[in-house]
N, C-alpha and C positions, 0 to 999 in steps of 0.2 A: 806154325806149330798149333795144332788143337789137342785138347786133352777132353776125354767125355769117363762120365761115370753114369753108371744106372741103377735103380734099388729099386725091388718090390717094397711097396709100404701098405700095411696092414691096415686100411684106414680110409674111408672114404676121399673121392678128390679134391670136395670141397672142402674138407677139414685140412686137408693137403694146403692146399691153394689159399686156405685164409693164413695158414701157418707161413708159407713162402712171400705171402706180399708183403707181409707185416716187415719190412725191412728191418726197421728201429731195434725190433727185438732181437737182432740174427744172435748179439753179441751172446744172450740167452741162452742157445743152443746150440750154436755151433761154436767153437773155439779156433776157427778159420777166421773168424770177423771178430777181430777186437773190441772194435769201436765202428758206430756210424751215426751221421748227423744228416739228417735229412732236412735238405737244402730249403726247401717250402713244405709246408703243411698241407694235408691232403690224398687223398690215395693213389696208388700207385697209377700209372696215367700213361701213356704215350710223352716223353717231357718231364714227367718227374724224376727229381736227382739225388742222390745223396752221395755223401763223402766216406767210403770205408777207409779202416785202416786194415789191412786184410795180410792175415801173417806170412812173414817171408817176403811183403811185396811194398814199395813205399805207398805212402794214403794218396788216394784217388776219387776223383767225382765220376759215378757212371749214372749215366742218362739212358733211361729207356727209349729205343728206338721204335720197338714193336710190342702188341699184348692182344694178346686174344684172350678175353676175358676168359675167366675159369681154367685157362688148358697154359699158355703157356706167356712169359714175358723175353726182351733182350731188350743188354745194356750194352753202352760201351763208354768205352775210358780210353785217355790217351793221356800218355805223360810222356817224358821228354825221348825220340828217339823208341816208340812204341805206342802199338794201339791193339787192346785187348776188347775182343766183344765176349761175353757171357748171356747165356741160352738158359732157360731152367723150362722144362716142359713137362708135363703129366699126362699120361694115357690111361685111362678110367679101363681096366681088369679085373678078372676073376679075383674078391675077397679083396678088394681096393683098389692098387694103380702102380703103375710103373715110373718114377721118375728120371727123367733123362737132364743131368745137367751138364754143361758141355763151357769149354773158355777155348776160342782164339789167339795168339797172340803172333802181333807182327811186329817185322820193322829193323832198322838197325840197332836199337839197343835188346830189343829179345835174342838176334841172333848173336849177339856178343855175351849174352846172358844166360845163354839155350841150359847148360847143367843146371843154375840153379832155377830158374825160370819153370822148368819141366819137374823139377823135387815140389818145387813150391805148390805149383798149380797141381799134380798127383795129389800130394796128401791135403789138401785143399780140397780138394772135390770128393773125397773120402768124408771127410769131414766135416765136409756139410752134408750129405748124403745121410749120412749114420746121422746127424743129428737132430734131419729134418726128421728121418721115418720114427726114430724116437720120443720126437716132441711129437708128432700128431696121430701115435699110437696110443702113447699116453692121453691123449685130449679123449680118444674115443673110450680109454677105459674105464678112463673120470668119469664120461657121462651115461 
């Protein structure tokens, strides 16, 4: 099962992208991420991990697998009977940039979970989406 959302955001992509790595803060702006504790100190990295508690789903350690500096990262998590990768990507556009954030999930406990799994990860990705283009509209207006 993958789930993707996309949002024009009014805001350059590096305003973008400092807003998205900053993990610590997500609980801040988006109300998707309850909580996160990041595992080592340091910026975000190929390797670097943190623990979200991410609503509708139990708390998880994801590990960045991949980063292209400035444009995009992926993580992924596995808990019991499931393994979820998340995507967050930025394409620099006309009057700012397009965000593309995208979640996999596999496995035998997603497909025994598929209704709630698919509500959870929907309004999830809504809501980080709206929340991001939010916080880092507002950043540019501030300045």
């Amino acid at each position: 099962m993958r789930y993707e959302r996309s949002i024009h955001i009014a805001a350059p992509p590096g305003v973008v992208w400092a807003v998205m790595i900053d993990v610590a803060r997500w609980p801040e702006w988006t109300p998707s991420v309850r909580s996160v504790e990041v595992c080592e100190p340091g910026p975000l990295r190929v390797g670097f991990a943190a623990r979200l508690q991410v609503r509708g789903m139990p708390a998880a350690t994801w590990v960045v697998t991949e980063l292209t500096e400035g444009r995009s990262f992926t993580w992924v998590t596995r808990t019991p009977g499931a393994r979820s990768v998340a995507s967050h990507a930025i394409e620099p556009g006309t009057n700012g940039c397009v965000v593309t954030l995208a979640v996999g999930v596999s496995g035998f406990g997603a497909l025994l979970l598929r209704p709630l799994v698919a509500r959870a990860s929907r309004r999830n990705l809504r809501l980080e989406a709206e929340g991001l283009r939010q916080r880092a509209e507002s950043l540019v207006v501030a300045q």
